[in-house]
Residue frames as a rotation matrix with the C-alpha (Angstrom) as fourth column:
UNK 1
-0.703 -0.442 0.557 -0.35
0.223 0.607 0.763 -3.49
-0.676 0.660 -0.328 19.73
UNK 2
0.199 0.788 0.582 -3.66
0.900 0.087 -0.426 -2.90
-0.387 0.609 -0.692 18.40
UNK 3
0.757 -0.056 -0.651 -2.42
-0.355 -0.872 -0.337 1.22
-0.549 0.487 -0.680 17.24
UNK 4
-0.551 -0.832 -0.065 0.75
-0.330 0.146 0.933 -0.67
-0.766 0.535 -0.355 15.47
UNK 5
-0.728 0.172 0.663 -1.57
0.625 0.565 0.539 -3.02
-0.282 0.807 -0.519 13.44
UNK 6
0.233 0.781 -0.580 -3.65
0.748 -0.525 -0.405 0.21
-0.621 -0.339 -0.707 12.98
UNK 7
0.354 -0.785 -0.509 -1.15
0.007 -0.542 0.840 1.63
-0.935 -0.301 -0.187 11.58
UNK 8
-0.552 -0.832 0.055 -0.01
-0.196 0.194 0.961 -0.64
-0.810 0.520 -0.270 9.75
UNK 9
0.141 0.811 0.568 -3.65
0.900 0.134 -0.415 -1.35
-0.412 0.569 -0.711 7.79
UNK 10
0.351 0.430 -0.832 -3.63
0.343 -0.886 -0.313 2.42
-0.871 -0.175 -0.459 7.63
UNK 11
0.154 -0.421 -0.894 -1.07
-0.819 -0.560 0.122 2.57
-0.552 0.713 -0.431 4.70
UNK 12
0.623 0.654 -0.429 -2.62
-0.780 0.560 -0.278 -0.57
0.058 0.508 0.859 2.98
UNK 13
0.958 -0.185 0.220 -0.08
0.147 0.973 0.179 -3.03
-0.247 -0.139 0.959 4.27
UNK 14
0.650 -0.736 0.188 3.03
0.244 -0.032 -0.969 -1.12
0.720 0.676 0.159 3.27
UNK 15
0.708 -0.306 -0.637 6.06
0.661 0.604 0.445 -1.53
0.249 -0.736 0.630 5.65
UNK 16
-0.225 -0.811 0.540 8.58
0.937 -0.333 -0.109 0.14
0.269 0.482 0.834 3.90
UNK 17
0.053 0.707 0.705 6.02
0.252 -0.693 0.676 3.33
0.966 0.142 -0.215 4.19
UNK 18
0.869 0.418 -0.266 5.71
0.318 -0.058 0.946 3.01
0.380 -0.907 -0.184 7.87
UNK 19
0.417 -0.889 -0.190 9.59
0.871 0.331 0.363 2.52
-0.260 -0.317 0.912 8.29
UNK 20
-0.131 -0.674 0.727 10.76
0.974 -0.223 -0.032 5.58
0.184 0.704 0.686 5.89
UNK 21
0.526 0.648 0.551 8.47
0.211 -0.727 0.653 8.01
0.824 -0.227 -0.519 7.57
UNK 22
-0.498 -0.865 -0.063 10.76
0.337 -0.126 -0.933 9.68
0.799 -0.486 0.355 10.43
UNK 23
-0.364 0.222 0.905 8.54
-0.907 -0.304 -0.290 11.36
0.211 -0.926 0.312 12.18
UNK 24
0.811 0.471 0.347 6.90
-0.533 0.352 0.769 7.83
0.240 -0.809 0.536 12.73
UNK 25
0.164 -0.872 -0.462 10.30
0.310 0.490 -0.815 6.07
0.936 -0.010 0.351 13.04
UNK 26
-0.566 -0.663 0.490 11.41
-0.320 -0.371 -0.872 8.51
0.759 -0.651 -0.002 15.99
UNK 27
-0.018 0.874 0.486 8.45
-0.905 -0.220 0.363 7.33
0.424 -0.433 0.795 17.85
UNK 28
0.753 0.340 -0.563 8.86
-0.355 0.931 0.087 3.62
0.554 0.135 0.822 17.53
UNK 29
0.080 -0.917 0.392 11.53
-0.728 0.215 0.651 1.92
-0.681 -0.338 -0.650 20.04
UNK 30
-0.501 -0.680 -0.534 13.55
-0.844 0.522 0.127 -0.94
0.192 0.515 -0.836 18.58
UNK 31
-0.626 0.649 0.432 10.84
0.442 0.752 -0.489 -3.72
-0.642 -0.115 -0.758 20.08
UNK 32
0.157 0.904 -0.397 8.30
-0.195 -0.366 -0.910 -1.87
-0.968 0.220 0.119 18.24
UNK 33
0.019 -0.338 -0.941 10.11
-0.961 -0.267 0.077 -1.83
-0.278 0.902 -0.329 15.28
UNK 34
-0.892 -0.407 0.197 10.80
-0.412 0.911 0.021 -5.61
-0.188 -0.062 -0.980 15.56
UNK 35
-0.308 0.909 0.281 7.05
0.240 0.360 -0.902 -6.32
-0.921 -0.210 -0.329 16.34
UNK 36
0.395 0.547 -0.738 6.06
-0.624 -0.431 -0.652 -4.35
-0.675 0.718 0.171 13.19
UNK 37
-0.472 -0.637 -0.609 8.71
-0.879 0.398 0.265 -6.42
0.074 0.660 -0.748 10.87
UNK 38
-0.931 -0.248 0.266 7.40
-0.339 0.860 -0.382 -9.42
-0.134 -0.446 -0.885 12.39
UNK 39
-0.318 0.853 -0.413 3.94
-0.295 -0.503 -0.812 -8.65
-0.901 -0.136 0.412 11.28
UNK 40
-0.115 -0.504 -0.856 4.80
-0.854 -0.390 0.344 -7.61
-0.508 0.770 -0.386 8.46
UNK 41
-0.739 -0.621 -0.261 6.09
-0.673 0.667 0.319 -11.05
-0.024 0.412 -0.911 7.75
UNK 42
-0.908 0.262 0.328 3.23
0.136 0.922 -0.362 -12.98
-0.397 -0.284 -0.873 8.76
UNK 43
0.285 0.785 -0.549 0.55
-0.447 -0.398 -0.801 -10.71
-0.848 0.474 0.238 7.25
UNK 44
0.306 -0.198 -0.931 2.75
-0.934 -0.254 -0.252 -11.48
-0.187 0.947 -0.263 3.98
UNK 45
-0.891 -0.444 -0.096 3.26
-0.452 0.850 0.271 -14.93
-0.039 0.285 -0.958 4.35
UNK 46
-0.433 0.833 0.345 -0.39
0.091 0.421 -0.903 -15.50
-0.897 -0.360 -0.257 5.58
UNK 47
0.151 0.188 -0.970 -1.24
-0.705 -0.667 -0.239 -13.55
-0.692 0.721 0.032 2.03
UNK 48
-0.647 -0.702 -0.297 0.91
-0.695 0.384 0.608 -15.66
-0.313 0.600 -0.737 -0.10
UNK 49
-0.914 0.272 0.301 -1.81
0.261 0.962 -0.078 -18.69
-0.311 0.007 -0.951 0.20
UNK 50
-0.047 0.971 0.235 -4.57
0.738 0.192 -0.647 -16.55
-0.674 0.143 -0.725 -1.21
UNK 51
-0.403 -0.151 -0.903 -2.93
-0.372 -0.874 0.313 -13.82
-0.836 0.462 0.296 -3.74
UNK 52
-0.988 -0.135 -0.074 -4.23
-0.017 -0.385 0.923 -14.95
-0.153 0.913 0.378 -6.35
UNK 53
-0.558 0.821 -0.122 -7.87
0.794 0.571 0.209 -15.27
0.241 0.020 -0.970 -5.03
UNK 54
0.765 0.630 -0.131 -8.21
0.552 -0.540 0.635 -12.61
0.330 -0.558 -0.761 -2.62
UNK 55
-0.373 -0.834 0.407 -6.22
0.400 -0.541 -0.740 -9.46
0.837 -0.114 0.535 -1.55
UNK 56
0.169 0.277 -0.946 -6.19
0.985 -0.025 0.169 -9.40
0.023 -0.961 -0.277 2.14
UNK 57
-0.489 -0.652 -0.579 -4.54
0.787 -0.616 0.030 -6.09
-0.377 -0.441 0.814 2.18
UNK 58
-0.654 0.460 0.600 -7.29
0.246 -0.622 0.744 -4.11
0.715 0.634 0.294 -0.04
UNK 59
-0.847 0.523 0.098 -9.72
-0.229 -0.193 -0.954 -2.20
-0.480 -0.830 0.284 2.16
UNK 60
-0.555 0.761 -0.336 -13.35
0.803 0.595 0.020 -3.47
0.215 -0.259 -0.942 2.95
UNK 61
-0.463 0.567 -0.682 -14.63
0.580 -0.388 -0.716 -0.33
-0.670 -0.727 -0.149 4.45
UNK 62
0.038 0.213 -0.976 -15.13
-0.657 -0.730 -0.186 1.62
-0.752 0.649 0.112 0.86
UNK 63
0.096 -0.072 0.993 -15.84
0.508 0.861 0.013 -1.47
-0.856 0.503 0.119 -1.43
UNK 64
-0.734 -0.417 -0.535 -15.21
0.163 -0.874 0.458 -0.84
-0.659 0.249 0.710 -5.08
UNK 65
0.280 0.959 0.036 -17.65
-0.582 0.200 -0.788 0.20
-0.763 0.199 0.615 -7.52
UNK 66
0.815 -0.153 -0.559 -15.45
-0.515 0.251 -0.819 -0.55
0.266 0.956 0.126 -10.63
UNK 67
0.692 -0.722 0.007 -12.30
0.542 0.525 0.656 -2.84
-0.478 -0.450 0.754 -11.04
UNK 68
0.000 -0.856 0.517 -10.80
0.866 -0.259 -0.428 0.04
0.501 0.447 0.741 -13.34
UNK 69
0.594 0.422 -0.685 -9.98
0.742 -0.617 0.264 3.53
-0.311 -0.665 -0.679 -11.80
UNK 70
0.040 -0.778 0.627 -8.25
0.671 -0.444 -0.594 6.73
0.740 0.445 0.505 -13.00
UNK 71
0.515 -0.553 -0.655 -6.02
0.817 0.086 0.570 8.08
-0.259 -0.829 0.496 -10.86
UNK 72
0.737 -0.581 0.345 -3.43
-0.229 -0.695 -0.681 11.33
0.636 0.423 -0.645 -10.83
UNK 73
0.276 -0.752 -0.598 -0.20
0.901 0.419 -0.112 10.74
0.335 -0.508 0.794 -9.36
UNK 74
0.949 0.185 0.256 -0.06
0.016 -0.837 0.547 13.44
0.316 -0.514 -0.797 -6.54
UNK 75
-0.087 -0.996 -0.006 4.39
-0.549 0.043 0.834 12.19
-0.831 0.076 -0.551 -5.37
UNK 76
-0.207 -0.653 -0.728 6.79
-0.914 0.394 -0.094 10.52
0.348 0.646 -0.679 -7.56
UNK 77
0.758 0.647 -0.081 6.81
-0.599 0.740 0.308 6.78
0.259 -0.185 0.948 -6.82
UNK 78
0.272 -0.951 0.148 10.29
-0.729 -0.104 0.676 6.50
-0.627 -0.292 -0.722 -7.13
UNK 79
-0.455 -0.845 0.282 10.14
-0.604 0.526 0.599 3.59
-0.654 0.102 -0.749 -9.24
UNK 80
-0.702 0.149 -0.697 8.45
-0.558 0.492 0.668 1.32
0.442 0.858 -0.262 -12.01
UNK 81
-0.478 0.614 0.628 5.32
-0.641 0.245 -0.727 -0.25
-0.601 -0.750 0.276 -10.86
UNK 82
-0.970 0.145 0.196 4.23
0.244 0.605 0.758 -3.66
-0.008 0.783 -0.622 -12.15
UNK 83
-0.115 0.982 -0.152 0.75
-0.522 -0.190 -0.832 -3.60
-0.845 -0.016 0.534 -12.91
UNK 84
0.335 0.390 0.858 -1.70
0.421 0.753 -0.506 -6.18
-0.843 0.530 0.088 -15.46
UNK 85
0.940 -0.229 0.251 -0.52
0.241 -0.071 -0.968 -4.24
0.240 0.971 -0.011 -18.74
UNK 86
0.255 -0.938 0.236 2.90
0.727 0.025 -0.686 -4.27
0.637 0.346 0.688 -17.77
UNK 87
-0.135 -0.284 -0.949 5.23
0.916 -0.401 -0.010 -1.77
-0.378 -0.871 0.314 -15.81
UNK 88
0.503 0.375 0.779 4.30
0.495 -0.864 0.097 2.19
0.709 0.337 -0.620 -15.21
UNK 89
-0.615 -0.774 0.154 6.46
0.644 -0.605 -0.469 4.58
0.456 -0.190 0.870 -14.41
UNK 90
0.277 0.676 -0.683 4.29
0.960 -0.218 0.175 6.70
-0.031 -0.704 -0.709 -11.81
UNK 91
-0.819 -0.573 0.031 5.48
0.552 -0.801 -0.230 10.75
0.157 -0.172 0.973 -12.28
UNK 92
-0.183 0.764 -0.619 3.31
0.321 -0.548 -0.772 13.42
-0.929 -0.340 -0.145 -10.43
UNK 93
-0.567 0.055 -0.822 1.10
-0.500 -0.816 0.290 15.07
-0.655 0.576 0.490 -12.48
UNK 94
-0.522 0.555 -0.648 0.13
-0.730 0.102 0.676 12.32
0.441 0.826 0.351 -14.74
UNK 95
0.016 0.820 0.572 -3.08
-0.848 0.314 -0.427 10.43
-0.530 -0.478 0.701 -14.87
UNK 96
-0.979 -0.201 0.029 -3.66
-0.194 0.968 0.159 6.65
-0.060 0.150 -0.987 -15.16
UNK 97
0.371 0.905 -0.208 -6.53
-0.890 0.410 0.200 4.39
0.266 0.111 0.957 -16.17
UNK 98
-0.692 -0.714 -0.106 -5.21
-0.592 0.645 -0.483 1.31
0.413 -0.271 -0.869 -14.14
UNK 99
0.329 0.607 -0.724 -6.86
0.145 0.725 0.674 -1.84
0.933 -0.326 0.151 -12.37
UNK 100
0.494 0.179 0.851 -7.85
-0.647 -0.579 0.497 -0.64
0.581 -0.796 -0.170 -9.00
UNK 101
0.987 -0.142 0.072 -6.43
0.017 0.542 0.840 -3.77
-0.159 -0.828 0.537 -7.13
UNK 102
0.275 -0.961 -0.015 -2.70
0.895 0.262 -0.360 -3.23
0.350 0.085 0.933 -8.62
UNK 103
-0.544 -0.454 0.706 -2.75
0.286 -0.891 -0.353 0.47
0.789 0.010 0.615 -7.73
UNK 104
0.270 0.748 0.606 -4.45
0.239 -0.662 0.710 0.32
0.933 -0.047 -0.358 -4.59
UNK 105
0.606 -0.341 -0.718 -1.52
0.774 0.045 0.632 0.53
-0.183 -0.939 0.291 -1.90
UNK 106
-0.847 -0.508 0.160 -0.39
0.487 -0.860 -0.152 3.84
0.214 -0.051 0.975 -3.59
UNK 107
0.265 0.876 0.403 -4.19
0.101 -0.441 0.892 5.18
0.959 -0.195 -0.205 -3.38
UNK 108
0.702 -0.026 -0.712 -3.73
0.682 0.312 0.661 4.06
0.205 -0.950 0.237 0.56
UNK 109
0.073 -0.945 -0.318 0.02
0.977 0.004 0.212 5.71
-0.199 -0.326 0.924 0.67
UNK 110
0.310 0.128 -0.942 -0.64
0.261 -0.964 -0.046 8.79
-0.914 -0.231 -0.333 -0.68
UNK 111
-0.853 -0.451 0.264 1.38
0.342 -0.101 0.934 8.24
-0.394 0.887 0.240 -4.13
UNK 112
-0.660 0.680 0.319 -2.22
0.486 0.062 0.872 8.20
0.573 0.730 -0.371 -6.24
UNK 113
-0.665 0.747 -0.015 -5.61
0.057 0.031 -0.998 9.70
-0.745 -0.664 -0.064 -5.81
UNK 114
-0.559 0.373 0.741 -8.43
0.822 0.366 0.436 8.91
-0.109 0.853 -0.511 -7.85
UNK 115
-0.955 0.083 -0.285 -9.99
-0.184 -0.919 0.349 11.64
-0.233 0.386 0.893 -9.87
């Protein structure tokens, strides 16, 4: 259990990520998959009672220095990302000046890297 929730820290708390990824999909059995949802759920309910204080899901091991951060967007995102000034359209190539705690589970995923 402890390489699932390994895992799952590993791509800052993102499920969806873990799930869409085939090669790690083919790996996982259908308990595994269950266990990981089930996480999932409690990581994100346990959250819920401190989002606006504290983001459990931000790593700890590389504190930041700043709360902005510019970024280049290294994939597509696929979709509109809210974020404090509103939604951004993520397209490789371009760079952001963004607040480091709304954009740091693409940093984690691979979508962003900071420049």
């Amino acid at each position: 259990m402890s390489h699932h929730q390994h895992l799952y820290w590993s791509v800052g708390g993102a499920l969806p990520h873990i799930l869409s990824n085939q090669d790690i999909r083919s790996k996982l059995s259908p308990h595994e998959v269950d266990y990981m949802r089930q996480y999932n759920h409690s990581v994100m309910e346990f959250r819920s009672e401190f989002s606006h204080e504290l983001d459990i899901t931000a790593s700890i091991t590389n504190p930041p220095k700043d709360l902005h951060v510019l970024v280049r967007v290294v994939k597509d995102c696929g979709s509109l990302i809210q974020t404090e000034l509103g939604s951004i359209d993520f397209q490789k190539g371009q760079r952001f000046m963004v607040r480091r705690a709304d954009i740091e589970h693409l940093i984690a995923q691979g979508y962003l890297e900071e420049v």
